[in-house]
C-alpha positions in Angstrom: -8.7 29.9 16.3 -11.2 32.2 14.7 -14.2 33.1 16.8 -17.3 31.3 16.5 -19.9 33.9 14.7 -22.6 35.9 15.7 -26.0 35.1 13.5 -28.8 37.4 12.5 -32.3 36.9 11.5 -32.7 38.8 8.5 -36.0 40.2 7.4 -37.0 39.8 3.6 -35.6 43.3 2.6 -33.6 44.9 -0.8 -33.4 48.3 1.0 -29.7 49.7 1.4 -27.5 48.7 4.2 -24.5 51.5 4.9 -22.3 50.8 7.6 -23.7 50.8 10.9 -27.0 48.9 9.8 -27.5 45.4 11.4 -27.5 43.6 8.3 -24.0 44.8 7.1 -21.6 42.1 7.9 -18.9 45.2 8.1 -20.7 47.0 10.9 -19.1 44.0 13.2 -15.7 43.1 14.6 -16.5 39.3 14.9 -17.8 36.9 12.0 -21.6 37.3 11.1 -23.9 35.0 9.6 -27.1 36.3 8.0 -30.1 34.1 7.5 -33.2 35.4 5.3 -36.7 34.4 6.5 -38.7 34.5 3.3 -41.6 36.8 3.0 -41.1 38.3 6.4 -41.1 41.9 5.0 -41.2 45.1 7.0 -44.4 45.5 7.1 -45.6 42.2 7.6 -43.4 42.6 10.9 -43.8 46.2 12.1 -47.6 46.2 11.2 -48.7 43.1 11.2 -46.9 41.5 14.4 -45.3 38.5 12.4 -48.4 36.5 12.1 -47.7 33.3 10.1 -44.2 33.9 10.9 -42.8 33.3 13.7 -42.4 29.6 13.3 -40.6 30.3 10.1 -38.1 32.4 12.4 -37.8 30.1 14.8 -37.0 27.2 11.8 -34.2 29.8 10.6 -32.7 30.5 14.5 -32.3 26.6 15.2 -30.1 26.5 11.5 -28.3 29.6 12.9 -27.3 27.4 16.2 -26.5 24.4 14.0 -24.1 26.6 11.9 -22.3 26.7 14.9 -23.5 30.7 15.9 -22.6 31.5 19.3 -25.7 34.1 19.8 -28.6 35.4 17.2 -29.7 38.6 16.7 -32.9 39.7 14.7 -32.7 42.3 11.9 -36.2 44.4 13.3 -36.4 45.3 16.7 -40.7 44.5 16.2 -39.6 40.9 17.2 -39.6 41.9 20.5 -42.9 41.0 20.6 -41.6 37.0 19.9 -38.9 37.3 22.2 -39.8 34.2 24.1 -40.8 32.0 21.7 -37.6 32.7 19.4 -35.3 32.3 23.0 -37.2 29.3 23.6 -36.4 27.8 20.0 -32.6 27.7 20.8 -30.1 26.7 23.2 -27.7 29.8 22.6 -28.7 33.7 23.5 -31.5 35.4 21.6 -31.6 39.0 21.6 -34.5 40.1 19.4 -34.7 43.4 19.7 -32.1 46.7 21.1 -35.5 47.0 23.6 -34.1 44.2 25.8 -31.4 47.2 26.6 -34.0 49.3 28.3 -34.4 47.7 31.8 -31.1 48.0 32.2 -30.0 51.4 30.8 -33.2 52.7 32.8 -31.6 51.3 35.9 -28.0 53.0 35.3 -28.8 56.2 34.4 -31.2 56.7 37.4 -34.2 58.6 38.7 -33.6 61.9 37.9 -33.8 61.1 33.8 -35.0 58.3 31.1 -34.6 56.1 28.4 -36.1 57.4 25.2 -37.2 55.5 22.4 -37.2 55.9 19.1 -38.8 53.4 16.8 -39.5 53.7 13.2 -43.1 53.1 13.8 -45.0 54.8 17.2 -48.4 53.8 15.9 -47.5 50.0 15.6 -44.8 49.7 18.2 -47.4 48.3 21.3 -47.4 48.1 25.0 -47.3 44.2 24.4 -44.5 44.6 22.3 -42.4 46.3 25.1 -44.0 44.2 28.2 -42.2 40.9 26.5 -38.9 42.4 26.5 -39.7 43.8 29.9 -39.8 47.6 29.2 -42.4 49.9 30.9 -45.3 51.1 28.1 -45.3 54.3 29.8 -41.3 55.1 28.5 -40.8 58.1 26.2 -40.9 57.3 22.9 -41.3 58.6 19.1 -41.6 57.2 16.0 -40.4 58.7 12.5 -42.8 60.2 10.2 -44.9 57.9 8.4 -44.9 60.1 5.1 -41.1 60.2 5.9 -38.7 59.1 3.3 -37.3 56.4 6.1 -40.7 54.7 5.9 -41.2 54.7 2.0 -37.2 53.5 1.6 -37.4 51.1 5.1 -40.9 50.1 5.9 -41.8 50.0 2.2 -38.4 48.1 0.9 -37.3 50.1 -1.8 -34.1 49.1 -3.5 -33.0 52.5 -3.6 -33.9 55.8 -1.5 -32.4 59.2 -0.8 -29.9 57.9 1.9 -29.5 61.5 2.9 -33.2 62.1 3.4 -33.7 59.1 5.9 -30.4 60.2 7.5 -32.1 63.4 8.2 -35.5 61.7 8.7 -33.8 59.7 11.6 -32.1 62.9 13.2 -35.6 64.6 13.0 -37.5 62.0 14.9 -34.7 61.7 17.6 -35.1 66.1 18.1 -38.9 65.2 18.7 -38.4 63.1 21.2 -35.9 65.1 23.4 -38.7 67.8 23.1 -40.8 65.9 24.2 -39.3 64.3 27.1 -36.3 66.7 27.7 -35.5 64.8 30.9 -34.2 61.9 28.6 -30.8 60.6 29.4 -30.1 58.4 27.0 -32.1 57.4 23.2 -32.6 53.2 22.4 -32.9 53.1 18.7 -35.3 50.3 18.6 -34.8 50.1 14.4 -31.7 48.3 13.6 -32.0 50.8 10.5 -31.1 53.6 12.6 -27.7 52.4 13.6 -25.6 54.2 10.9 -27.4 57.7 12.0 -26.1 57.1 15.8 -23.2 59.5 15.6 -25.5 62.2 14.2 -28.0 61.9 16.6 -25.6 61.7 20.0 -24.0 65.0 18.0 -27.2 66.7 18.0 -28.8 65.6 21.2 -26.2 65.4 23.3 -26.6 62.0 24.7 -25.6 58.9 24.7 -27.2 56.6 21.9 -27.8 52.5 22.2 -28.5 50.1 19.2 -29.3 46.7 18.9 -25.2 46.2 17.7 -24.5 47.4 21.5 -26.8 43.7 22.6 -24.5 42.2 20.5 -21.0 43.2 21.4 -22.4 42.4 24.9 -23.1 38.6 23.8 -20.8 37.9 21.9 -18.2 39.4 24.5 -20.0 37.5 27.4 -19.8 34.1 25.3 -16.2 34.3 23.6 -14.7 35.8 26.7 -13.3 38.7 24.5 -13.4 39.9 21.1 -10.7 41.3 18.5 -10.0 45.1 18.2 -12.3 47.2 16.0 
C-alpha cells in the first residue's frame, strides 16, 4: 500500500524550485500534493501578513485533508503568524512554518548556545509572528539583503533569476548571523526557499541546519509510522 501523502500550501509563485525547495515534489521521499492559493504572492504574505487571505488558505487546507493528505505543510514560513487558525481549519497536523522547530531545537541544544534564525525578510518577520508558533522575539536572527538578488528572484517572483547569486545571497546572510550571535548552535531557515542552500551553509558555518522539510519528515513519520528510504 502506498503511503497516504503529505500536502503543501503553495504560495502563488513562478520563481524556480531546485531540489531542496519545499515546493519540489522531488525534494520528498513520500507522495506530495501541492495546492495553489491564488493571489497569495510573496509579498502579500511576507509584507503584508496575509490579509484577505487566510480564509482562502484555510479553504485550500480542508481540500488537502479531503484528498486524503495525512499532514499539510505551507510553502512560506510567514504563515506562522496563522498557525492557529490554519491548525484549527483541519483535523490532520498543520505545520505552517520550520519556526514551530525552535522551541524544541532551543531546548536540545541547551543553555550554553542558540537557535539562529534566518528569514528572508528581518524587517517583516515580527515578534507576533514568532509568539504564535511559540518562539521567543528576543532569538538571534537575520534576514537576507533586501537589494539581494534572493529578494528580487523570491520576494518579487521572477520566473527566472541568477540561481547562483541567491545561493550565495543565502550563504551571506547565514555568515551574518553567526557574527552576530557566535554562540549559535544551530541555524532554522525560516524560508522554505532556503532549503536547497542547507548543505552550503552547515559547510560554511559549521553547524547544524533545520528547514521546514525536517517538520515534515517528522509528521509524516509520526503519522505513517515509517517512511521509505531516501
Amino acid at each position: 500500500m502506498s503511503p497516504k501523502p503529505l500536502g503543501i500550501l503553495m504560495l502563488d509563485t513562478q520563481f524556480p524550485r531546485p531540489l531542496g525547495d519545499v515546493g519540489n515534489p522531488a525534494s520528498y521521499r513520500y507522495p506530495v500534493i501541492l495546492r495553489r492559493v491564488e493571489h497569495a504572492t510573496p509579498a502579500r504574505v511576507v509584507h503584508d501578513r496575509a490579509v484577505g487571505l487566510v480564509d482562502h488558505f484555510c479553504s485550500a487546507a480542508r481540500a488537502l485533508q479531503d484528498a486524503g493528505c495525512r499532514a499539510i505543510i505551507t510553502s512560506c514560513g510567514f504563515l506562522a503568524l496563522h498557525q492557529q487558525r490554519l491548525a484549527d481549519a483541519v483535523s490532520i497536523p498543520m505545520g505552517t512554518s520550520a519556526l514551530l522547530l525552535v522551541p524544541m531545537l532551543r531546548t536540545l541544544l541547551g543553555a550554553h548556545v542558540s537557535v539562529g534564525i534566518l528569514t528572508a525578510s528581518a524587517t517583516s518577520l515580527s515578534a507576533d509572528h514568532l509568539r504564535a508558533v511559540g518562539v521567543d522575539p528576543t532569538t538571534p536572527m537575520q534576514g537576507i539583503a533586501p537589494d539581494s538578488e534572493f529578494a528580487r528572484v523570491i520576494i518579487g517572483n521572477q520566473a527566472t533569476g541568477n540561481m547562483d547569486d541567491v545561493a550565495r545571497d543565502v550563504v551571506a546572510g547565514a555568515q551574518a548571523l553567526m557574527e552576530k550571535a557566535p554562540h549559535i548552535g544551530a541555524i532554522l531557515l525560516e524560508c522554505t526557499n532556503m532549503g536547497p542552500y542547507r548543505d552550503r551553509i552547515e559547510k560554511v558555518c559549521g553547524c547544524p541546519v533545520f528547514d521546514l522539510i525536517d517538520l515534515a519528515n517528522l509528521l509524516m513519520l509520526s503519522t505513517l509510522g515509517g517512511m521509505p528510504p531516501r
